[in-house]
C-alpha positions, 0 to 999 in steps of 0.5 A: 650545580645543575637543573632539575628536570622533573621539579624546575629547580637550578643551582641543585646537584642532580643525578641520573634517573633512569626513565625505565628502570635499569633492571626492567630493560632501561639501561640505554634508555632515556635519563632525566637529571633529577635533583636528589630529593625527587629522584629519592622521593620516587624510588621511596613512593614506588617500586621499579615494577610501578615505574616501569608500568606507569611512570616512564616520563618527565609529564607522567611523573609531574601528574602522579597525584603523589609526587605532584604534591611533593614537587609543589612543596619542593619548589619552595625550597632552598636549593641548599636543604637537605630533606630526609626522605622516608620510604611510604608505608606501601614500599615498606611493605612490600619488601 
């Protein structure tokens, strides 16, 4: 078990966040380990084309309006729950 470096929880299994999107030129660029519901929650709020533009950071992240609230809530959580993360009602329709 690890930290998660966008939400500052511990004792959570993370997974690798790539900063700029691997298919927008990131695969040797920067990672942040990434609990599983924030990296979900990101890739289910915006599209690669959006994070490569505008949230290509660990502090860009923490002050998008959106995941903010969500990390807010997130912290209180057990590191043990499992949350379902539904894509926003915009990333559905844009595929």
């Amino acid at each position: 078990m690890a930290f998660c470096e966008l939400c500052g929880r511990n004792g959570v299994e993370t997974t690798v966040h790539h900063l700029l999107p691997k298919e927008k030129g990131g695969t040797f660029g920067e990672t942040a380990d990434l609990c599983i519901p924030c990296h979900k929650q990101i890739h289910a709020l915006y599209s690669n084309d959006e994070i490569a533009v505008r949230l290509t950071t660990l502090q860009e992240l923490r002050n998008d309006a959106k995941l903010s609230s969500f990390i807010k809530w997130l912290r209180k959580q057990p590191p043990t729950k499992i949350m379902k993360i539904k894509k926003s009602n915009e990333r559905k329709r844009t595929r």
